[in-house]
C-alpha positions in Angstrom: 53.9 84.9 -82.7 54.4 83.8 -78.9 51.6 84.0 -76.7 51.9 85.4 -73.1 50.2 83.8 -70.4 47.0 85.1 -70.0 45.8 87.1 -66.4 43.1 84.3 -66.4 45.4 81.6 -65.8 47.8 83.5 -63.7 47.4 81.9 -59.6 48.7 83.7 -56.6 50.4 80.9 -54.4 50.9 80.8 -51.3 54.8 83.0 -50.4 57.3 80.3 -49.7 59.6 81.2 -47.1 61.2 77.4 -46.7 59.5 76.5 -43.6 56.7 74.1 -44.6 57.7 71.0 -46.6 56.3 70.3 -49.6 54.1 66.9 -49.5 53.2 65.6 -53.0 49.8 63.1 -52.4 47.8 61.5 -55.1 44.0 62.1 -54.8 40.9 61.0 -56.9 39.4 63.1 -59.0 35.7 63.0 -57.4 38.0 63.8 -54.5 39.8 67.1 -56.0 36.1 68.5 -57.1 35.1 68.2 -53.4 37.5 70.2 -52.3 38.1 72.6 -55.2 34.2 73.2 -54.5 34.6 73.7 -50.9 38.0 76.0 -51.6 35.6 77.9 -53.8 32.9 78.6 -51.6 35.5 79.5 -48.6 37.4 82.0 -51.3 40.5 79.5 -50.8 42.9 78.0 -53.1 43.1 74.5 -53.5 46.1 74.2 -51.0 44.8 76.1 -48.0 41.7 74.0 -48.2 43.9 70.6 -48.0 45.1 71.9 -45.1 42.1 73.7 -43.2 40.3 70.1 -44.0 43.8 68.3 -42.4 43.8 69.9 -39.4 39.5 69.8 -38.8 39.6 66.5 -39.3 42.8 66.0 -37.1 41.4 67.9 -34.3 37.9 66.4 -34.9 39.8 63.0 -34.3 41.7 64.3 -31.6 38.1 65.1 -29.5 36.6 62.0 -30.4 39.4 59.7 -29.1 39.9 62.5 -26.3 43.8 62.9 -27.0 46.1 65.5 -27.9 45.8 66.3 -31.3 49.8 64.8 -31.4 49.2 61.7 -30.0 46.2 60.6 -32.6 46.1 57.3 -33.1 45.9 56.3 -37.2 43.3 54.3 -38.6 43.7 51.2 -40.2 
């Protein structure tokens, strides 16, 4: 007999509504448990908590070099 999915394993995702790209990047695992730990504790998925740390750490940069968050320079 076929097997439904289960509740358990059924995600809400974000709505896609075509205006935000989709950007595929490979990441460590011990890198993936950070941040499925701090989606967790922020009662995030996985995604929103890419891009909540994206945009700290841009800004953070952005203070430190004292430029707008646009015009960041990128570390090499």
């Amino acid at each position: 007999m076929r097997r439904g999915i289960s509740a358990s394993t059924v995600q809400r995702s974000r709505k896609t509504d075509g205006r935000d790209p989709v950007v595929g990047v490979r990441l460590p695992p011990s890198l993936i448990k950070k941040i499925d730990k701090r989606a967790k504790k922020l009662g995030l998925f996985r995604s929103e908590a890419i891009r909540l740390l994206l945009e700290s750490g841009l800004a953070a940069e952005a203070r430190i070099l004292g430029t707008p968050e646009h015009l960041s320079i990128p570390q090499s």
